[in-house]
N, C-alpha and C positions, 0 to 999 in steps of 0.2 A: 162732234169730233169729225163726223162723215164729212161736215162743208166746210169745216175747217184747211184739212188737209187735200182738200180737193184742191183747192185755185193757189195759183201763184199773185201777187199784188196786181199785176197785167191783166191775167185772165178774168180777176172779181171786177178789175174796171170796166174790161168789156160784156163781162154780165151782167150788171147793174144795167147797163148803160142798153143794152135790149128793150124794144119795144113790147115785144108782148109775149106768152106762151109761145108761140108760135116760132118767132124769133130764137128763144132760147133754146127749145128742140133743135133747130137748125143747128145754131152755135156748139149744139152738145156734140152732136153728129160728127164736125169739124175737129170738136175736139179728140174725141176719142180716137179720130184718125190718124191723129199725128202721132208717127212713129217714137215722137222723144215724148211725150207727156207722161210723165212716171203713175203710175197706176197701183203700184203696190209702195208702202212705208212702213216701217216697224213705229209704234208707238215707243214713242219717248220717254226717258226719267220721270217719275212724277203722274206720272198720264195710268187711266183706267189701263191692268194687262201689259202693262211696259217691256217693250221688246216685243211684244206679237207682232206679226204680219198682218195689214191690211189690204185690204184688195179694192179696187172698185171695178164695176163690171156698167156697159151700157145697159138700160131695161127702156123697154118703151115707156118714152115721157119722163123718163129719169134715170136713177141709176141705184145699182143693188151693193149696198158697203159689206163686206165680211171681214171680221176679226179673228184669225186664227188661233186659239190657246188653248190650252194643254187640256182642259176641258171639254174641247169641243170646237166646230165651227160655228161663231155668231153671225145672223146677217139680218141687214133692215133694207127698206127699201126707199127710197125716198124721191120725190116727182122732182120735176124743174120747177113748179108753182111753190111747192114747199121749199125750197132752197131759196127760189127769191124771197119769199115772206118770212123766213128764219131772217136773211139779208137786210129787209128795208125795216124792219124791224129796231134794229141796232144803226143805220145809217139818219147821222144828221145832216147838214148841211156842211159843218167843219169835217168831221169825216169823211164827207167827200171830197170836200175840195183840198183836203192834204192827203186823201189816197191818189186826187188825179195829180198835182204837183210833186207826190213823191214819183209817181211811174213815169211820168212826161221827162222828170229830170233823168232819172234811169235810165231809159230810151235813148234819150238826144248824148249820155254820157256813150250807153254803149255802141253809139253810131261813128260817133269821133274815132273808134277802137282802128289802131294801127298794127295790122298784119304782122307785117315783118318790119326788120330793123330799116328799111328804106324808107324816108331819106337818111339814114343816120351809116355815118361811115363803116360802125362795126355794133356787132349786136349790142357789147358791152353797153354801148354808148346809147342806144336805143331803151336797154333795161333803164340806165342811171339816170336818162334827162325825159323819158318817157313813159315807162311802162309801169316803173313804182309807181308814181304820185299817182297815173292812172288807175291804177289798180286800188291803192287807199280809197281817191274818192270811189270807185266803185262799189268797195265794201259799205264806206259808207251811205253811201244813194242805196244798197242793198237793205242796210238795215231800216232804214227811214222808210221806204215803201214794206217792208214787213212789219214794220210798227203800225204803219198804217192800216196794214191786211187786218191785223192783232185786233185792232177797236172796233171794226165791223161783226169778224169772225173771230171770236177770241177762240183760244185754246181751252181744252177743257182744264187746264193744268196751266201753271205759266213755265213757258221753254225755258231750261238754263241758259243765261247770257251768253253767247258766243266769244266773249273777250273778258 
């Protein structure tokens, strides 16, 4: 569950896709940096402790999960070697190449993404001949790269359908 909810479709492409230990400390490093990377989730329906709070926290060479519940603080610790080998574990060849096709496609959809209603005369007109249909295939390039995340890193539980 710890590596599941760690990466987003993007971030496991780019961790797969590391060379070595070494590499991935780096990446970690990066990672944790970034101000928006969500670090805490409450465990889901269905899921060990549903609704607790999870944390993860940097640890040298890896990183330390705590699960918050009513019982107590749980916590494990888990290296960047064991996350990749939990990883290459469950990764074939088809899993890869439709986790890299689902993100690629995601990426290049949300690079198109149009600010504001310019060129378009008035916002309306920017929602009605732009922004939905953008937004639909976004959700769905959204779910097709989380499907994808799902066959690598599956959930300990399967998440309720979004739709």
């Amino acid at each position: 569950m710890a590596v599941h909810g760690f990466f987003s479709a993007a971030e496991l492409l780019e961790f797969i896709d590391l060379a070595d230990a070494k590499a991935r400390a780096a990446w970690a490093v990066r990672h944790f940096a970034r101000p928006t990377t969500p670090r805490r989730i409450r465990r889901v329906q269905g899921e060990p402790d549903a609704g607790a709070p999870t944390r993860w926290t940097p640890d040298r060479g890896g990183f330390t999960y705590e699960v918050q519940t009513s019982s107590g603080t749980r916590a494990g610790r888990l290296s960047w070697t064991d996350v990749h080998d939990r990883l290459t574990e469950r990764l074939t060849p088809v899993r890869y190449g439709a986790l890299r096709q689902a993100v690629e496609a995601e990426q290049a959809h949300e690079a198109a993404y149009v600010t504001c209603p310019l060129p378009y005369r008035t916002a309306e007109l920017w929602d009605a001949l732009f922004y939905r249909s953008w937004s639909r295939r976004s959700a769905a390039l959204s779910l097709r790269s989380t499907a994808a995340l799902n066959a690598i890193a599956p959930a300990a539980a399967a998440h309720p359908p979004l739709f």
